[in-house]
N, CA, C and O atoms as CSV, one atom per row, in Angstrom:
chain,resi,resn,atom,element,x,y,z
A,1,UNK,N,N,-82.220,-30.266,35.773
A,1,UNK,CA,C,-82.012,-30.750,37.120
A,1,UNK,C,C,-81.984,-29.566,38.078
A,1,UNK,O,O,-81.457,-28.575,37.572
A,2,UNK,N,N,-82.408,-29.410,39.315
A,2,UNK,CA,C,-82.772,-28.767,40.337
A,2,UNK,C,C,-81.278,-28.880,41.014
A,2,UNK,O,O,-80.543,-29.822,40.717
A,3,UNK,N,N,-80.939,-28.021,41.798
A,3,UNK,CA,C,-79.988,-27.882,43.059
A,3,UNK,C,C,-80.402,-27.186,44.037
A,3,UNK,O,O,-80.721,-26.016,43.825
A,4,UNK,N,N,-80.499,-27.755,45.376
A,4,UNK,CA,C,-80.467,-27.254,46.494
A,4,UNK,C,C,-79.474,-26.689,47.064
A,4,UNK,O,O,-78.496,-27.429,47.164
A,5,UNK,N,N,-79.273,-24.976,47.748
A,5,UNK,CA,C,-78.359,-24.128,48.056
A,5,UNK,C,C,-78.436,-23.627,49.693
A,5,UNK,O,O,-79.182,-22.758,50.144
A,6,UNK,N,N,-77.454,-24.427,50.423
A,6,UNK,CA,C,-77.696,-24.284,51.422
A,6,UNK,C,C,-76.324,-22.962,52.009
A,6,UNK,O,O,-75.180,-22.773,51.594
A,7,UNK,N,N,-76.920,-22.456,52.824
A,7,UNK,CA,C,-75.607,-21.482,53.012
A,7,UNK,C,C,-74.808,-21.891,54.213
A,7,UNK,O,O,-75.407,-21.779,55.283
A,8,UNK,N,N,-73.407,-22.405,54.264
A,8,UNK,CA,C,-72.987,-22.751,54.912
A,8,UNK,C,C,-72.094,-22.123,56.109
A,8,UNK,O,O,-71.673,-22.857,57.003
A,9,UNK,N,N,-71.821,-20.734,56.089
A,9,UNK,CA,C,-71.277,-20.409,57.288
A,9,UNK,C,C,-71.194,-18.977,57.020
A,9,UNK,O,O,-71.260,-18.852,55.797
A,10,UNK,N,N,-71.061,-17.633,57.682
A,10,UNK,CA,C,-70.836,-16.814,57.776
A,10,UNK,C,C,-69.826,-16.342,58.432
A,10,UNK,O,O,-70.073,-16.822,59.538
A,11,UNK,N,N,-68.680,-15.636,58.587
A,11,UNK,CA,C,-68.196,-15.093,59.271
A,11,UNK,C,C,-68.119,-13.455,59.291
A,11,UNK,O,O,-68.527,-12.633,58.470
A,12,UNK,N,N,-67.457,-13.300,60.514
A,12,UNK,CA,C,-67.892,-11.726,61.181
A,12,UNK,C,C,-67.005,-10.840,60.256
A,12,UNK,O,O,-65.783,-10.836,60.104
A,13,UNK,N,N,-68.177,-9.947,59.573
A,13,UNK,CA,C,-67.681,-9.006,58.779
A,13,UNK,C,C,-67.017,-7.712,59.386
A,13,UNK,O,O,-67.546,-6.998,60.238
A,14,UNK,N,N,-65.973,-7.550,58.907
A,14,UNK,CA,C,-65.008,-6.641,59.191
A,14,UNK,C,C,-64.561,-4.957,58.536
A,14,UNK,O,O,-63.674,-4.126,58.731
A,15,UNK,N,N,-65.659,-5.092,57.763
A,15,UNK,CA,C,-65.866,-3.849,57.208
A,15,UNK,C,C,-67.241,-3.513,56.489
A,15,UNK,O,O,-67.867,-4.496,56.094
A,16,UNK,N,N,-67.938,-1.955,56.209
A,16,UNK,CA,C,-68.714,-1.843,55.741
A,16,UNK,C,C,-69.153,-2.848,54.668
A,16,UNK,O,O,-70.200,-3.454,54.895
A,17,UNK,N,N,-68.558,-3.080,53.645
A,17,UNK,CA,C,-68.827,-4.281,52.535
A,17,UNK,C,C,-69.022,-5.739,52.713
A,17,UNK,O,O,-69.681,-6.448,51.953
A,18,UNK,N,N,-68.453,-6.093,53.684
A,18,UNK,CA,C,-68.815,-7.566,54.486
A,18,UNK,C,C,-69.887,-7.553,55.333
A,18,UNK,O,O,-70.497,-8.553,55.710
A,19,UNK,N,N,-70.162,-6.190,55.694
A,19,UNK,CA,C,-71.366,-6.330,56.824
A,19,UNK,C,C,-71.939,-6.381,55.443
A,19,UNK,O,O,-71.964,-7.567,55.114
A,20,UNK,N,N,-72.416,-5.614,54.480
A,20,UNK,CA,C,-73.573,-5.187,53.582
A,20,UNK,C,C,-73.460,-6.929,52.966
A,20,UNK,O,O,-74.552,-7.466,53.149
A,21,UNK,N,N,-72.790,-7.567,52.532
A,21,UNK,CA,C,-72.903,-8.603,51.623
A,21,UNK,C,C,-73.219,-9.859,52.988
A,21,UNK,O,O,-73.818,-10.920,52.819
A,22,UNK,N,N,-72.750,-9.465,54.034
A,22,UNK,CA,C,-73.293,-10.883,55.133
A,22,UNK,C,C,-74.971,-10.700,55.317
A,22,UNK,O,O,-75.659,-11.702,55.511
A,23,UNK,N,N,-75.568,-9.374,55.244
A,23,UNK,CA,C,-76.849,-9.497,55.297
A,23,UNK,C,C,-77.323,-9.849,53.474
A,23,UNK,O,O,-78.176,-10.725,53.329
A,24,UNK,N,N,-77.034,-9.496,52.808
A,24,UNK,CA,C,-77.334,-10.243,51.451
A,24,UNK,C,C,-76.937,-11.547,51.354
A,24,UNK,O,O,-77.791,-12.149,50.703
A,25,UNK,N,N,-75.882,-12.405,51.756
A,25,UNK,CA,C,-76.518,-13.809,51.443
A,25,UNK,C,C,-77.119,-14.625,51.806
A,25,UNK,O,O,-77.014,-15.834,51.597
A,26,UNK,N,N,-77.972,-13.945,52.517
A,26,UNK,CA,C,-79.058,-14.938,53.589
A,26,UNK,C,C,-80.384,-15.512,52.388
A,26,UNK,O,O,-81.223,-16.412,52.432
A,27,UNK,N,N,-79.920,-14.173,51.101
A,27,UNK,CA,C,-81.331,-14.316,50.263
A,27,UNK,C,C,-81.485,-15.509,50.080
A,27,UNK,O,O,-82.484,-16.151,50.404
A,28,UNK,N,N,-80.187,-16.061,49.362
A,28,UNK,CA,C,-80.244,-17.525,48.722
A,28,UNK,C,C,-79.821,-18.703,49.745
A,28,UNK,O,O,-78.928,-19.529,49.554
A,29,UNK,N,N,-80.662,-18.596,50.872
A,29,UNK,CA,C,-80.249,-19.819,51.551
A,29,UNK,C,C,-81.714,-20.404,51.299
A,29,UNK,O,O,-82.803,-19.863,51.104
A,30,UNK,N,N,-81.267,-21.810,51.387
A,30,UNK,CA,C,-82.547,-22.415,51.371
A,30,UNK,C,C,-83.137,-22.415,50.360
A,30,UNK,O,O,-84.331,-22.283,50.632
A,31,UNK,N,N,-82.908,-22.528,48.793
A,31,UNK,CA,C,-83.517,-22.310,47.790
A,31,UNK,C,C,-83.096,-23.284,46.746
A,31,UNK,O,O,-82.137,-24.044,46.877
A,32,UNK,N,N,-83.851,-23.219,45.726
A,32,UNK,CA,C,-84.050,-24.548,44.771
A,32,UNK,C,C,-82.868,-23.449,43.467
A,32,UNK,O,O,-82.494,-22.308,43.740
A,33,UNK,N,N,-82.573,-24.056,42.380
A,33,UNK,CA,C,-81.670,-23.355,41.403
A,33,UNK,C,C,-81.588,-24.310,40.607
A,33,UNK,O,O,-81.358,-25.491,40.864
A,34,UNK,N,N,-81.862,-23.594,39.179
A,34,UNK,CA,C,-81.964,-24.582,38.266
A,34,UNK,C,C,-80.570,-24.745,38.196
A,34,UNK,O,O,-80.536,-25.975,38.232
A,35,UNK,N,N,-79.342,-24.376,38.117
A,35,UNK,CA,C,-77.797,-24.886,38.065
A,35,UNK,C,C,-77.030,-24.280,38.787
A,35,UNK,O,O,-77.341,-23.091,38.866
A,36,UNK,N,N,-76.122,-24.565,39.381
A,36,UNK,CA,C,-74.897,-23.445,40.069
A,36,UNK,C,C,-74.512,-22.376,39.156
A,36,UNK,O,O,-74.446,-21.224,39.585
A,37,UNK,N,N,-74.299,-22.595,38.168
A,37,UNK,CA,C,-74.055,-21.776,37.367
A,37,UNK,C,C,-74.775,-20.245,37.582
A,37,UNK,O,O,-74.356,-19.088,37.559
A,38,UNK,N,N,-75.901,-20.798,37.771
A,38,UNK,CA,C,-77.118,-19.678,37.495
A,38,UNK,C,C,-76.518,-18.746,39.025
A,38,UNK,O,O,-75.899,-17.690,38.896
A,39,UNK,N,N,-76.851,-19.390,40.492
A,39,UNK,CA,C,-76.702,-19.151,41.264
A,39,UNK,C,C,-75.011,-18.333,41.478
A,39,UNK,O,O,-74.750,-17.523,42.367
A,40,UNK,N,N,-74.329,-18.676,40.719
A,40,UNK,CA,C,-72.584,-17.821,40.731
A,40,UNK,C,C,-73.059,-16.623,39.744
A,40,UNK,O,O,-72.431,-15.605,40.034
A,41,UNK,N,N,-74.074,-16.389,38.542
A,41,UNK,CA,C,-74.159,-15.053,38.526
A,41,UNK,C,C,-74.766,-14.235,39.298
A,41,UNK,O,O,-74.343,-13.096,39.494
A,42,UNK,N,N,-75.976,-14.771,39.909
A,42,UNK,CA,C,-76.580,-13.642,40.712
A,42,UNK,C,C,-75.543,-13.270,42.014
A,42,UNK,O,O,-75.565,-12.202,42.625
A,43,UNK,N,N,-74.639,-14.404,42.283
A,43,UNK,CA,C,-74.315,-13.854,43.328
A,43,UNK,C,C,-72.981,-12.930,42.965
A,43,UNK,O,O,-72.747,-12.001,43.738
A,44,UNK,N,N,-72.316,-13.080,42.118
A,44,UNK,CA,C,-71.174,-12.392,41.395
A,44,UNK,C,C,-71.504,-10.920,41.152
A,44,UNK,O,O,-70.726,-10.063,41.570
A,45,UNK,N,N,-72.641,-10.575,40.484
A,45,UNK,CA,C,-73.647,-9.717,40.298
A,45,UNK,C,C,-73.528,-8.671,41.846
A,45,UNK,O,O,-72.983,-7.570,41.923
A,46,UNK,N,N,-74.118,-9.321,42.794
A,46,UNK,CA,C,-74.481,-9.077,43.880
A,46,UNK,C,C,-73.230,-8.656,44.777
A,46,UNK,O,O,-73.410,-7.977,45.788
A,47,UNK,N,N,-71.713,-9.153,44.311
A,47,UNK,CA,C,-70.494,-8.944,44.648
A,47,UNK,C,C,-70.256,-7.921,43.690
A,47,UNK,O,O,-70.095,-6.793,44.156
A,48,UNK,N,N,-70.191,-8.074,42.315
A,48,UNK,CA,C,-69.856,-6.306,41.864
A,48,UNK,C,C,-70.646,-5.232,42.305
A,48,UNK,O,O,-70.067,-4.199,42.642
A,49,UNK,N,N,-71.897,-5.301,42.361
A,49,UNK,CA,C,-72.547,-4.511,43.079
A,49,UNK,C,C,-72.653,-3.838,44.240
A,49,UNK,O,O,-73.139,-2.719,44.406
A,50,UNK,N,N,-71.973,-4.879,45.384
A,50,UNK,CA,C,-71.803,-4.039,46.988
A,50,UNK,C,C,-69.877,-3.477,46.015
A,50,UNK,O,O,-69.215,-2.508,46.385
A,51,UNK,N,N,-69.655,-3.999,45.371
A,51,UNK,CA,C,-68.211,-3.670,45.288
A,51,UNK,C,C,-68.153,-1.934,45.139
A,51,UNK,O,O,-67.607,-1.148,45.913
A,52,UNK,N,N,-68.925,-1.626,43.849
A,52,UNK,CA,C,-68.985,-0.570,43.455
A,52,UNK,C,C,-69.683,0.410,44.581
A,52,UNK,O,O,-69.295,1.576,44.512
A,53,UNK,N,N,-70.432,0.186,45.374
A,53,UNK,CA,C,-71.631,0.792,46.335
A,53,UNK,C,C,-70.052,1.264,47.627
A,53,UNK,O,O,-70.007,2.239,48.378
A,54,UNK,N,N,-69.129,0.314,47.473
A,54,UNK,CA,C,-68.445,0.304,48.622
A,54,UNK,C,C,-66.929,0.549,48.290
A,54,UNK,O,O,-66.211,-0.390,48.635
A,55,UNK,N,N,-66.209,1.732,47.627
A,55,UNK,CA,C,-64.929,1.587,46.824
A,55,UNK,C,C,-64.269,1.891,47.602
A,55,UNK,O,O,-63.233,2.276,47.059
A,56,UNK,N,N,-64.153,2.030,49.350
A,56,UNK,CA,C,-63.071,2.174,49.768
A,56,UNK,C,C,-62.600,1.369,50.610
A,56,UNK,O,O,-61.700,1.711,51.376
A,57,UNK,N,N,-63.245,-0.102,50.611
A,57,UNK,CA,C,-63.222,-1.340,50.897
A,57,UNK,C,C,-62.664,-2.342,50.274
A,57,UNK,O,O,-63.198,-2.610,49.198
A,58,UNK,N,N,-61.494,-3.193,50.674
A,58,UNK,CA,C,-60.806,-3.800,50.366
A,58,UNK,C,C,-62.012,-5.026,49.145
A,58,UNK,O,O,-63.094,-5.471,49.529
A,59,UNK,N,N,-61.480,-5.262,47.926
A,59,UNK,CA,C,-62.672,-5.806,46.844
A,59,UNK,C,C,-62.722,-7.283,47.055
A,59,UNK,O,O,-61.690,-7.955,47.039
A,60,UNK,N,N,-64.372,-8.005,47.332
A,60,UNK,CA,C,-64.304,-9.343,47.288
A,60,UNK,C,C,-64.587,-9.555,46.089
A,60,UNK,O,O,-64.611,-8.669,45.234
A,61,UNK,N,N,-64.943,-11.283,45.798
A,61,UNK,CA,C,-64.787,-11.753,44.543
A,61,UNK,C,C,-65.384,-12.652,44.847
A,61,UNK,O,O,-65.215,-12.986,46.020
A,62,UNK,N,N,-66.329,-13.475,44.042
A,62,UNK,CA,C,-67.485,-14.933,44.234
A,62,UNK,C,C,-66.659,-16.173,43.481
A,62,UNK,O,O,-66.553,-16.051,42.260
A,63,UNK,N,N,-66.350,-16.787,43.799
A,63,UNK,CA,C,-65.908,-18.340,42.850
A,63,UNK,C,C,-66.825,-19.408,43.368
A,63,UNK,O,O,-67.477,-19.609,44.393
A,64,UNK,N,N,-66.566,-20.088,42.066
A,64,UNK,CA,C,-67.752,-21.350,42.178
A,64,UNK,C,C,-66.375,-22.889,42.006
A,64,UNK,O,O,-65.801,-23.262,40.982
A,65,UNK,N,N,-66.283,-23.290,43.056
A,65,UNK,CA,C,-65.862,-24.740,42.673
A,65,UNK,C,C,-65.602,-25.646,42.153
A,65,UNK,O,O,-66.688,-26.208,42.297
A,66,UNK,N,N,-64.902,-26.477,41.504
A,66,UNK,CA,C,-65.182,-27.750,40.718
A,66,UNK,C,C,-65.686,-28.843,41.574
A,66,UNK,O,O,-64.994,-29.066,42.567
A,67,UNK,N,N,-66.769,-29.596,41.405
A,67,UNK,CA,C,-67.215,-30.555,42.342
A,67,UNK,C,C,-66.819,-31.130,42.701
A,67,UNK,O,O,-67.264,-31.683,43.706
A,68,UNK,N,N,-65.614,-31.456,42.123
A,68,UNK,CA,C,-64.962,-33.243,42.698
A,68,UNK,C,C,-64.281,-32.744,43.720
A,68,UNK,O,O,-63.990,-33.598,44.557
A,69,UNK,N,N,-63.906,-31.615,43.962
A,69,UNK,CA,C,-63.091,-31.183,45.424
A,69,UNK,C,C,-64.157,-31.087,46.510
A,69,UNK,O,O,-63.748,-31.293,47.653
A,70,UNK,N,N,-65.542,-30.792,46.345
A,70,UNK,CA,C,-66.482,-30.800,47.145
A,70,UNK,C,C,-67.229,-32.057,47.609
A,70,UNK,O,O,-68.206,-31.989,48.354
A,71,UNK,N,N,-66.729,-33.206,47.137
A,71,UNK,CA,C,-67.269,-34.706,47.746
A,71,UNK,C,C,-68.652,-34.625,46.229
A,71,UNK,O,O,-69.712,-35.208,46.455
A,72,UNK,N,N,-68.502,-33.982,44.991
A,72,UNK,CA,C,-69.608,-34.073,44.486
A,72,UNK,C,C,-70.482,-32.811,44.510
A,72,UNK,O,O,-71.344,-32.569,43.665
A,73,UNK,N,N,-70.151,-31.955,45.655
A,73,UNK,CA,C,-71.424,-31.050,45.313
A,73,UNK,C,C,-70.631,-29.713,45.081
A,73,UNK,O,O,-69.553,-29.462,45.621
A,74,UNK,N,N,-71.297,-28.888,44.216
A,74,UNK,CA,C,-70.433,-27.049,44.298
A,74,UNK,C,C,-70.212,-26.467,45.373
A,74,UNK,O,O,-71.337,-26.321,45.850
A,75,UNK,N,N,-69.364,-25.966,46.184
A,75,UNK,CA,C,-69.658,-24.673,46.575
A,75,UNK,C,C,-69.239,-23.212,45.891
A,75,UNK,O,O,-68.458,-23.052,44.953
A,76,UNK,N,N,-70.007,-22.149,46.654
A,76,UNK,CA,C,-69.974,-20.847,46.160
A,76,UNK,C,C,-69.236,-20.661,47.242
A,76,UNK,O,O,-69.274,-21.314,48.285
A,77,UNK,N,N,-68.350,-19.470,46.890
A,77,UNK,CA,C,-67.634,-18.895,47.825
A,77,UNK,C,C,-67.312,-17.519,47.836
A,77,UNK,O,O,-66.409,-17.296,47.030
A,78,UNK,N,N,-67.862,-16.079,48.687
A,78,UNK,CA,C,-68.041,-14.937,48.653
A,78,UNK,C,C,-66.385,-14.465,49.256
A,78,UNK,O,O,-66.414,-14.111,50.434
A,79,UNK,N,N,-65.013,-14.424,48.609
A,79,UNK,CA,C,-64.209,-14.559,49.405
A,79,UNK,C,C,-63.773,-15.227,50.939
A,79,UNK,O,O,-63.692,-16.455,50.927
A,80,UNK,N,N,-63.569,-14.749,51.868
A,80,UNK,CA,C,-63.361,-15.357,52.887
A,80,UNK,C,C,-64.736,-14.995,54.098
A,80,UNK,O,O,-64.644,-15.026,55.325
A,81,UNK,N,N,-65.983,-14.658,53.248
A,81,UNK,CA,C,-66.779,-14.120,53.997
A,81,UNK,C,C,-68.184,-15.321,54.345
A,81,UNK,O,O,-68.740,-15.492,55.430
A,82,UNK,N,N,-68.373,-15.779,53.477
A,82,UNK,CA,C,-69.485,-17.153,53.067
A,82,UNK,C,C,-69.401,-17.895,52.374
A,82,UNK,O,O,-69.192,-17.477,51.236
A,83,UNK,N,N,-69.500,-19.537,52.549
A,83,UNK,CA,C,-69.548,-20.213,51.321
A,83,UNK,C,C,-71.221,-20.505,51.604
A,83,UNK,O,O,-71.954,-20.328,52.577
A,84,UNK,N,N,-71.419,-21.051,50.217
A,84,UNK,CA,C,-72.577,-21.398,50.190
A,84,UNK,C,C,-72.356,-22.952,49.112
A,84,UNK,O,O,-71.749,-23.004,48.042
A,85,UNK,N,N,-73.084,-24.112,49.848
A,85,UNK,CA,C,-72.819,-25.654,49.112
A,85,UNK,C,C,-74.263,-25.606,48.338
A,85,UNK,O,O,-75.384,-25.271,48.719
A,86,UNK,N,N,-73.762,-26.077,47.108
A,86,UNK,CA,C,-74.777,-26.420,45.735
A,86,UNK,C,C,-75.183,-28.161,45.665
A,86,UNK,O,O,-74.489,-28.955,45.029
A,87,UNK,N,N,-76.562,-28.607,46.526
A,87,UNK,CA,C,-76.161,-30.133,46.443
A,87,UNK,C,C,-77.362,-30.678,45.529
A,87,UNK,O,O,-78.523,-30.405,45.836
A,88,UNK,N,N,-77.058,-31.461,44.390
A,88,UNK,CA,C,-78.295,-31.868,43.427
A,88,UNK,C,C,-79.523,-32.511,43.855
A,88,UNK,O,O,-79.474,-33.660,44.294
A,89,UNK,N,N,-80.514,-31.942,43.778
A,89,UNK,CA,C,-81.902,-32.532,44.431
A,89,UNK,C,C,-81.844,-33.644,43.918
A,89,UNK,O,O,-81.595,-33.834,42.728
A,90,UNK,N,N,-82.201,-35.045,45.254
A,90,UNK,CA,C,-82.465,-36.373,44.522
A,90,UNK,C,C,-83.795,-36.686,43.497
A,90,UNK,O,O,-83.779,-37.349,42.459
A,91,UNK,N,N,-84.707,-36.136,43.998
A,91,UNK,CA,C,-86.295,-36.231,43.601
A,91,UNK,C,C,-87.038,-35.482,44.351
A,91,UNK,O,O,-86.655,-34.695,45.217
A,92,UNK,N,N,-87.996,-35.694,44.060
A,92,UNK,CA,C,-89.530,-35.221,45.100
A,92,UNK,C,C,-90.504,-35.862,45.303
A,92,UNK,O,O,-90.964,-36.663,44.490
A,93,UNK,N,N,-91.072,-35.578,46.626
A,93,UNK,CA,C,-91.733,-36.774,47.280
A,93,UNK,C,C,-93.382,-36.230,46.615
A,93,UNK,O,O,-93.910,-35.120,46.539
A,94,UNK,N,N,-93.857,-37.724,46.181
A,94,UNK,CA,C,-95.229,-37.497,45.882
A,94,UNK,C,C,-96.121,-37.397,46.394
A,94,UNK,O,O,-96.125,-38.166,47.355
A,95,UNK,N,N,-97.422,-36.565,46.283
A,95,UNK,CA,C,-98.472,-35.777,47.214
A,95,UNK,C,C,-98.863,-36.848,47.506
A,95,UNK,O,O,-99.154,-37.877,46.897
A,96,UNK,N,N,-98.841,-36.387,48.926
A,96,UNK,CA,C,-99.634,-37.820,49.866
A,96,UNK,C,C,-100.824,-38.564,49.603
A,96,UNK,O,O,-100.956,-39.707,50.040
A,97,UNK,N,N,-101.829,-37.909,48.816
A,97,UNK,CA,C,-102.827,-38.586,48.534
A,97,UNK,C,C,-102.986,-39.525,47.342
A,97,UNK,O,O,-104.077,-39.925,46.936
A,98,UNK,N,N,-101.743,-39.856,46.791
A,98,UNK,CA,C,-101.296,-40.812,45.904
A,98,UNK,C,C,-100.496,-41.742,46.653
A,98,UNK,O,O,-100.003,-42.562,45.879
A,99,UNK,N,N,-100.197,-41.925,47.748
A,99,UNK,CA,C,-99.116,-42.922,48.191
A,99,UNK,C,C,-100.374,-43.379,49.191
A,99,UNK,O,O,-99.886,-44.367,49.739
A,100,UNK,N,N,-101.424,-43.252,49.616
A,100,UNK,CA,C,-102.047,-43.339,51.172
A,100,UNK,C,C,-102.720,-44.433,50.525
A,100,UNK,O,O,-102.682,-44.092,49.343
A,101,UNK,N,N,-103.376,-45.656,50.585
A,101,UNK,CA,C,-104.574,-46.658,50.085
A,101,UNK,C,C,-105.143,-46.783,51.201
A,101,UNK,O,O,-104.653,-46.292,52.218
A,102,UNK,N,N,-106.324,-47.490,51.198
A,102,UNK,CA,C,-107.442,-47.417,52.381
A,102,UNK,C,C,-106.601,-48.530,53.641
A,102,UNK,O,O,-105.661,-49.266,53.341
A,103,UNK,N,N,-107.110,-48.438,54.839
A,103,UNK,CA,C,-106.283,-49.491,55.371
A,103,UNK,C,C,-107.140,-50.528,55.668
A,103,UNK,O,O,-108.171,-50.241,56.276
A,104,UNK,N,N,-106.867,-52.010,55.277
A,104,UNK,CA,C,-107.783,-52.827,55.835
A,104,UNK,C,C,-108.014,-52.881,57.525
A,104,UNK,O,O,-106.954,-53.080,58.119
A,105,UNK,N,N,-108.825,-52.786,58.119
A,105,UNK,CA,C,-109.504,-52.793,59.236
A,105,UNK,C,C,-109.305,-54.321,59.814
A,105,UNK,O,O,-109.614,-55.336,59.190
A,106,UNK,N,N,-108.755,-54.283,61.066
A,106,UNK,CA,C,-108.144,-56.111,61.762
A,106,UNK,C,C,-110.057,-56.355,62.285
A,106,UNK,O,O,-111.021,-55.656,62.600
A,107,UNK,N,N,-109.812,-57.374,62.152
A,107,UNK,CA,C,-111.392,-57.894,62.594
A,107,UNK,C,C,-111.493,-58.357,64.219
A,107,UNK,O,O,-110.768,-59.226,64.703
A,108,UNK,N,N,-112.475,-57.653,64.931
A,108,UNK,CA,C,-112.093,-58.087,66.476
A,108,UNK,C,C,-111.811,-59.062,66.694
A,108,UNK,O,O,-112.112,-59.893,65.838
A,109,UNK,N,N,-111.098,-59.542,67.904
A,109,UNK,CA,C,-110.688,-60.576,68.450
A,109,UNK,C,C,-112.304,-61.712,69.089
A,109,UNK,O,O,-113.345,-61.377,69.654
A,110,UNK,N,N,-111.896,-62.756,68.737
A,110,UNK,CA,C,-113.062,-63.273,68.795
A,110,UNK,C,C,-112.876,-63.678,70.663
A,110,UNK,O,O,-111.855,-63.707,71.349
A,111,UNK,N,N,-114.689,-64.009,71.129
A,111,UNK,CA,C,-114.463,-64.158,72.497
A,111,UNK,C,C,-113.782,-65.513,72.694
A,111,UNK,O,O,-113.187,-66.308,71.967
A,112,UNK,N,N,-114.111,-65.443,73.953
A,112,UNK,CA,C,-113.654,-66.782,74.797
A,112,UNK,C,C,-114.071,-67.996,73.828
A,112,UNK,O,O,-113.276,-68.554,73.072
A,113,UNK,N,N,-115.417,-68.324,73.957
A,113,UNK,CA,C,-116.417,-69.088,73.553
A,113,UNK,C,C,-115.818,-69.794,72.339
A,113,UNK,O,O,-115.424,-70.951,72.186
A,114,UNK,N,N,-115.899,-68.222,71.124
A,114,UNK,CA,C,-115.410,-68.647,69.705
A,114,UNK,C,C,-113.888,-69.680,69.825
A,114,UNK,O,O,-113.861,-70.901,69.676
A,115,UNK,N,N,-112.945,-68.963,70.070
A,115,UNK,CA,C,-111.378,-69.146,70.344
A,115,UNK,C,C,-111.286,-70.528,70.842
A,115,UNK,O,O,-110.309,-71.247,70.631
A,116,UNK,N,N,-112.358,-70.893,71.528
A,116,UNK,CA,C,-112.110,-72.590,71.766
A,116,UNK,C,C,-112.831,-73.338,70.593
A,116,UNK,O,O,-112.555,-74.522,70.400
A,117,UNK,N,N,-113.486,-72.873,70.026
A,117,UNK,CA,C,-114.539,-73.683,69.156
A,117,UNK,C,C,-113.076,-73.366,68.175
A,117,UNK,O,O,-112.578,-74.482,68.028
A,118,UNK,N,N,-112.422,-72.604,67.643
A,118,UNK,CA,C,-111.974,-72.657,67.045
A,118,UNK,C,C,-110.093,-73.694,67.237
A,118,UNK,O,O,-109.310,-73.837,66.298
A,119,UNK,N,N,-109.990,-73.927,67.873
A,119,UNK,CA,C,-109.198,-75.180,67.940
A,119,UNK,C,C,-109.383,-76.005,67.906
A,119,UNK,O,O,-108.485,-76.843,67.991
């Protein structure tokens, strides 16, 4: 199953490490993920990583949600800096040229003439 990862808010980073990680989670907005799961390592990853790059900065930390507190869907959460919501793709829409059939064509309106003959 697919999940759609939308990033839901940013707030104003307050130190070197929040600026560096507010321009990194823009990567994963808007993107397909085969599980949350997947999506809490790269981004965990991506949090030890500015962590270490940045050691004299107070340390964030990534948690991932249990759904049922989210109405159903995950969120990710970069400390108090970004969440990002995990919502399960319903389906996908099929290429238009399988849904389109020819359209029958209305037949002109007949004249005057006809329209009485025909009552």
């Amino acid at each position: 199953m697919n999940y759609f990862v939308k990033l839901g808010h940013v707030y104003t980073a307050q130190n070197n490490l929040q600026k560096h990680l507010a321009e990194q989670v823009r990567r994963y907005d808007n993107m397909l993920v085969e599980s949350p799961d997947l999506l809490m390592q790269h981004v965990k990853r991506m949090v030890d990583m500015a962590n270490i790059a940045f050691p004299r900065c107070r340390v964030m930390s990534a948690n991932l949600s249990d759904p049922h507190r989210a109405g159903g869907n995950h969120t990710v959460s970069i400390g108090e800096l970004a969440t990002y919501t995990v919502y399960p793709v319903a389906g996908e829409i099929e290429e238009l040229s399988a849904l389109t059939k020819p359209v029958r064509s209305r037949s002109l309106p007949a004249d005057n003439a006809q329209q009485l003959s025909l009552l």
